[in-house]
OpenMM code with the backbone's topology and positions (N, CA, C; nanometers):
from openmm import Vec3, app, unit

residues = "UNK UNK UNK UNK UNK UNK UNK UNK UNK UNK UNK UNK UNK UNK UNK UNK UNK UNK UNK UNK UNK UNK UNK UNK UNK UNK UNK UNK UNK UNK UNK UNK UNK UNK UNK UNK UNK UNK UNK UNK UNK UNK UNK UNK UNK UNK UNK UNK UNK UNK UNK UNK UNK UNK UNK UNK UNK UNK UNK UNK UNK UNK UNK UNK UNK UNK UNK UNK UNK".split()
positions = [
    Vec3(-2.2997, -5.5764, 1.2977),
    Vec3(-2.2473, -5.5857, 1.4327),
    Vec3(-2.3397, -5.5146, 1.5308),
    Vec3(-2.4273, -5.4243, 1.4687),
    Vec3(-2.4995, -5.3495, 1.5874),
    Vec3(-2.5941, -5.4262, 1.6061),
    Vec3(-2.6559, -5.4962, 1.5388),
    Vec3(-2.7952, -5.5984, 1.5893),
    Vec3(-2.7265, -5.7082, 1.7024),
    Vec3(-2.5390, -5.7507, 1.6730),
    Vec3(-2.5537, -5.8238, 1.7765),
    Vec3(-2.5072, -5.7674, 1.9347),
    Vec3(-2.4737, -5.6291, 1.9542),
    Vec3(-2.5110, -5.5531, 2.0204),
    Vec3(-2.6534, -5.5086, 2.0983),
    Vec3(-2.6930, -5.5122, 2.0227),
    Vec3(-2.8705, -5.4905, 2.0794),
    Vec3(-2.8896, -5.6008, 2.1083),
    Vec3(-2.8704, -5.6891, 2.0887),
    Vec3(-2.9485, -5.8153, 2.1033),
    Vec3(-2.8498, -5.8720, 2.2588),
    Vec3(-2.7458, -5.8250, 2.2925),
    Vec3(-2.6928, -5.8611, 2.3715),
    Vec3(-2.7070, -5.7554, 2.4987),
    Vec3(-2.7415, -5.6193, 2.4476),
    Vec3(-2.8198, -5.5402, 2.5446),
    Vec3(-2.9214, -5.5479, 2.5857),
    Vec3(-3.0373, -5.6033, 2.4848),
    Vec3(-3.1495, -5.6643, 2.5202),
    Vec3(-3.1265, -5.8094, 2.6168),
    Vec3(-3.1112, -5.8942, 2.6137),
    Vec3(-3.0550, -5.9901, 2.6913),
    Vec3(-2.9902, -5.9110, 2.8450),
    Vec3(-2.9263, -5.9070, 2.8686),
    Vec3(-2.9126, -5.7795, 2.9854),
    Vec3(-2.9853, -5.7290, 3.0424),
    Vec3(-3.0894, -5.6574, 2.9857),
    Vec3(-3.1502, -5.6141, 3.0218),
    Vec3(-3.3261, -5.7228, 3.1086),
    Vec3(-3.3109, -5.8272, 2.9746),
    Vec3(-3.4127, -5.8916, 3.0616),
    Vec3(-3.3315, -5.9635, 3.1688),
    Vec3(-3.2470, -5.9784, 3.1512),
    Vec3(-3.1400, -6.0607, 3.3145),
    Vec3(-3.1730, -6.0149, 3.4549),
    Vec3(-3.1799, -5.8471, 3.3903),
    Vec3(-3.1558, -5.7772, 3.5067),
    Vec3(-3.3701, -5.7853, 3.5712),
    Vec3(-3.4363, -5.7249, 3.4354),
    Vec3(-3.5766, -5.7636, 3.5093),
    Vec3(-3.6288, -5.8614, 3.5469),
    Vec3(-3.5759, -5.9436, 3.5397),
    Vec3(-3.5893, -6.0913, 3.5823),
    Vec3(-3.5465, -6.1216, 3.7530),
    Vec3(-3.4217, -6.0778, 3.7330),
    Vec3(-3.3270, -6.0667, 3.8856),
    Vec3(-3.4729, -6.0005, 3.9723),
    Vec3(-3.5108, -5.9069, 3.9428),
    Vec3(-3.5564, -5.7680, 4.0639),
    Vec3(-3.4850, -5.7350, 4.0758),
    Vec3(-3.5247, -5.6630, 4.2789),
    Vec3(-3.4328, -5.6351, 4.3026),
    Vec3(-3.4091, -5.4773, 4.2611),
    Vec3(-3.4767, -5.4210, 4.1749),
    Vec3(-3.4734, -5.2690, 4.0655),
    Vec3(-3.6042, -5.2459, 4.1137),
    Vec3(-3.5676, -5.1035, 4.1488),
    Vec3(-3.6572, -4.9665, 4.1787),
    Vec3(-3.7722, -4.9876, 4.0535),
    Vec3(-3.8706, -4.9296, 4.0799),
    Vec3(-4.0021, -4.9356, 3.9909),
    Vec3(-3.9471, -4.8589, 3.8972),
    Vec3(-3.9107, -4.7320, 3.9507),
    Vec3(-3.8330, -4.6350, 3.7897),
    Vec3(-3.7623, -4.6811, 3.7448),
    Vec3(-3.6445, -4.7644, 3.7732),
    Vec3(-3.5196, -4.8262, 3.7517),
    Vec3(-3.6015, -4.9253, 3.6006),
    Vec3(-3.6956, -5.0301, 3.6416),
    Vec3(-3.7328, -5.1161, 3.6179),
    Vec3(-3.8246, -5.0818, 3.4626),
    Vec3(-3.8744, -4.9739, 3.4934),
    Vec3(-3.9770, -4.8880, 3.3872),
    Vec3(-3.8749, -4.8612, 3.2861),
    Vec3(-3.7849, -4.7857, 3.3149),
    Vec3(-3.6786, -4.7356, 3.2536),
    Vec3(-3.5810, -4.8472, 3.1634),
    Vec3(-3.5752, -4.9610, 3.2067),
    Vec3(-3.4953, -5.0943, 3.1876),
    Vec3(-3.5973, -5.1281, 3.0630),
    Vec3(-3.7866, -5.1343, 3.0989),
    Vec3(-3.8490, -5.2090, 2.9993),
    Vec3(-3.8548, -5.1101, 2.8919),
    Vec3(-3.8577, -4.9771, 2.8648),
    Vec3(-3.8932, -4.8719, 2.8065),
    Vec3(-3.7470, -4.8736, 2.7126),
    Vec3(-3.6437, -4.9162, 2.7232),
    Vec3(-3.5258, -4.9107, 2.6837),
    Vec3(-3.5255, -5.0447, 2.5779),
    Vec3(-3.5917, -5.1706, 2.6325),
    Vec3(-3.5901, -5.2917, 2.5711),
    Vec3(-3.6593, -5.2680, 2.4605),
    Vec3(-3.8035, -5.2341, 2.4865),
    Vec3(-3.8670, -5.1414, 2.3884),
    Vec3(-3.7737, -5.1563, 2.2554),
    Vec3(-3.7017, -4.9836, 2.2721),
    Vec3(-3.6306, -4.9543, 2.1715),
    Vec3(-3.5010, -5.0560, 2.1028),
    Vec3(-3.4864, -5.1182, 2.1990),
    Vec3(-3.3737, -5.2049, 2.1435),
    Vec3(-3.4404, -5.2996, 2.0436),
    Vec3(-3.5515, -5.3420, 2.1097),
    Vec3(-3.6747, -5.4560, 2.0223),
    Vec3(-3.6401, -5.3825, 1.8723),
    Vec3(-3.6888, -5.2641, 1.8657),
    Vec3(-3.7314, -5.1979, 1.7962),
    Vec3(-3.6254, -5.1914, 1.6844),
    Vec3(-3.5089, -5.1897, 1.7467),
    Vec3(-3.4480, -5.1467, 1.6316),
    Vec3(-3.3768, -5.2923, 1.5904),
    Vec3(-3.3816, -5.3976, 1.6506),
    Vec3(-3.3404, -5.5248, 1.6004),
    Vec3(-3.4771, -5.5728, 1.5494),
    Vec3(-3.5673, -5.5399, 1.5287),
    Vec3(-3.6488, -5.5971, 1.4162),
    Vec3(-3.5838, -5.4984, 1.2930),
    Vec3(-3.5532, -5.3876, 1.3171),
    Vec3(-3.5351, -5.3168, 1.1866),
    Vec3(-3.4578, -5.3378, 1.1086),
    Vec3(-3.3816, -5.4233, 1.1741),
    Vec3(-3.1773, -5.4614, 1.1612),
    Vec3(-3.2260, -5.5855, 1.0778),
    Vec3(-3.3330, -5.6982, 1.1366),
    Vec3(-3.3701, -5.7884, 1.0701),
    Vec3(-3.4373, -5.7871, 0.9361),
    Vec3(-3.5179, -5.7023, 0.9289),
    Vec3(-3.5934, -5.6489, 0.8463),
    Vec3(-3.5362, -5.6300, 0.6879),
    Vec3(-3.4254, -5.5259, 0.7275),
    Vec3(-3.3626, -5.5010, 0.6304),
    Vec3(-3.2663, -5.5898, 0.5600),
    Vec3(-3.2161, -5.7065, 0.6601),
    Vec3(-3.1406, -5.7580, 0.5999),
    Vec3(-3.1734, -5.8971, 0.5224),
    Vec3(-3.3249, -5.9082, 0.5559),
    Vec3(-3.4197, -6.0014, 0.4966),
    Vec3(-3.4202, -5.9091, 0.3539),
    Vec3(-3.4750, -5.7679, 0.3510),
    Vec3(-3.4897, -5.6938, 0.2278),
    Vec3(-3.3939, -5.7182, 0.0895),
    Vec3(-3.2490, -5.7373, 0.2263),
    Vec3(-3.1098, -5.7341, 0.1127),
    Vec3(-3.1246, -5.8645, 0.0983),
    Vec3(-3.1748, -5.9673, 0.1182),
    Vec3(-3.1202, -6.0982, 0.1249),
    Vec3(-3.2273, -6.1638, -0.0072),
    Vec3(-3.3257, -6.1393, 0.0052),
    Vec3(-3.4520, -6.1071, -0.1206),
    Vec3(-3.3999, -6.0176, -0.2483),
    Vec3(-3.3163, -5.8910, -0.2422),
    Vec3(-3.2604, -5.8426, -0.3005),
    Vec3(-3.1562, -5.9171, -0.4320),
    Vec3(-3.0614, -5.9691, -0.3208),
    Vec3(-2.9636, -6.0884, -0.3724),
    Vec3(-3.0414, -6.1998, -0.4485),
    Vec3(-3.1005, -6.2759, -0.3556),
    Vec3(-3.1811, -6.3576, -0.4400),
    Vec3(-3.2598, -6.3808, -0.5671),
    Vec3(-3.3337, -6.2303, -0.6108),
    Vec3(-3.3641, -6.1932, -0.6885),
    Vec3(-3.2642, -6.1704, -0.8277),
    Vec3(-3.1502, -6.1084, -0.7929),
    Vec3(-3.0867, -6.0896, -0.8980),
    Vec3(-2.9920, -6.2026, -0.9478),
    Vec3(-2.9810, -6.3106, -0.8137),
    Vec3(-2.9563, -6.4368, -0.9045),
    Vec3(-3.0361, -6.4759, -0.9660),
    Vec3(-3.1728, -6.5301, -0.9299),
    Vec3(-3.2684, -6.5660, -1.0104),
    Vec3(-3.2509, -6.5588, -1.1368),
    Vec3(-3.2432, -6.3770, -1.1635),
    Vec3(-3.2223, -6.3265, -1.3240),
    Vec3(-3.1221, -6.3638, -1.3873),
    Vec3(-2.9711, -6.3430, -1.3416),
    Vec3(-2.8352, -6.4230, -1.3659),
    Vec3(-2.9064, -6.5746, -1.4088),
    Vec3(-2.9461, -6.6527, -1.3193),
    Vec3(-2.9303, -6.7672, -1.3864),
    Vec3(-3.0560, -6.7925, -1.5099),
    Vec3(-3.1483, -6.7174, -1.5035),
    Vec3(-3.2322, -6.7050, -1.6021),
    Vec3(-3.1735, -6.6682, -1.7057),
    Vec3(-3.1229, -6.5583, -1.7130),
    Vec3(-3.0540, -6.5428, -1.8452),
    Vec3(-2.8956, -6.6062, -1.8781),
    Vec3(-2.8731, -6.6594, -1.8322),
    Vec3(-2.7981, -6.7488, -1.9088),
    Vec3(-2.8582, -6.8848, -1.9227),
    Vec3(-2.9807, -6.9706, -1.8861),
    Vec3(-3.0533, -7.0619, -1.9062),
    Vec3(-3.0837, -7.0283, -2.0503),
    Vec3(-3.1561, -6.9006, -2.0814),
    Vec3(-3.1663, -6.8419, -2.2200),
    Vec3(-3.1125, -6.8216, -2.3274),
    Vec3(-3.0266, -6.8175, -2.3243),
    Vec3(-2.8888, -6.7778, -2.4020),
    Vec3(-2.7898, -6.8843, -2.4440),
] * unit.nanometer
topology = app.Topology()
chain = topology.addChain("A")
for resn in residues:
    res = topology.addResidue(resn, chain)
    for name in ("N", "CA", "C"):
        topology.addAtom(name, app.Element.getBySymbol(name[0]), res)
């Protein structure tokens, strides 16, 4: 649920730099924030590619060994 949080703060956030309209600090502050949001929804992705390879893997073996057997 938090990646689709970020991802919906991120969105927001480019809405708003897009609009103008925002103070140069305002605006710095807005991209410097997206930044981190980037940041942590690749990580969110990342990992759940890790688990998803994870899973995959241990079916693999499941169905390998009972192909064997």
């Amino acid at each position: 649920m938090a990646l689709e949080q970020d991802l919906k703060k991120l969105e927001d956030i480019a809405e708003k730099l897009e609009r103008g309209g925002i103070s140069l600090n305002e605006g710095i502050a807005l991209y410097e924030n997206g930044i981190e949001l980037a940041k942590s929804c690749l990580n969110d992705l990342n990992a759940s590619k890790d688990k998803i390879s994870a899973i995959k893997e241990e079916m693999a073996k499941l169905t390998n060994s009972q192909q064997e057997g």
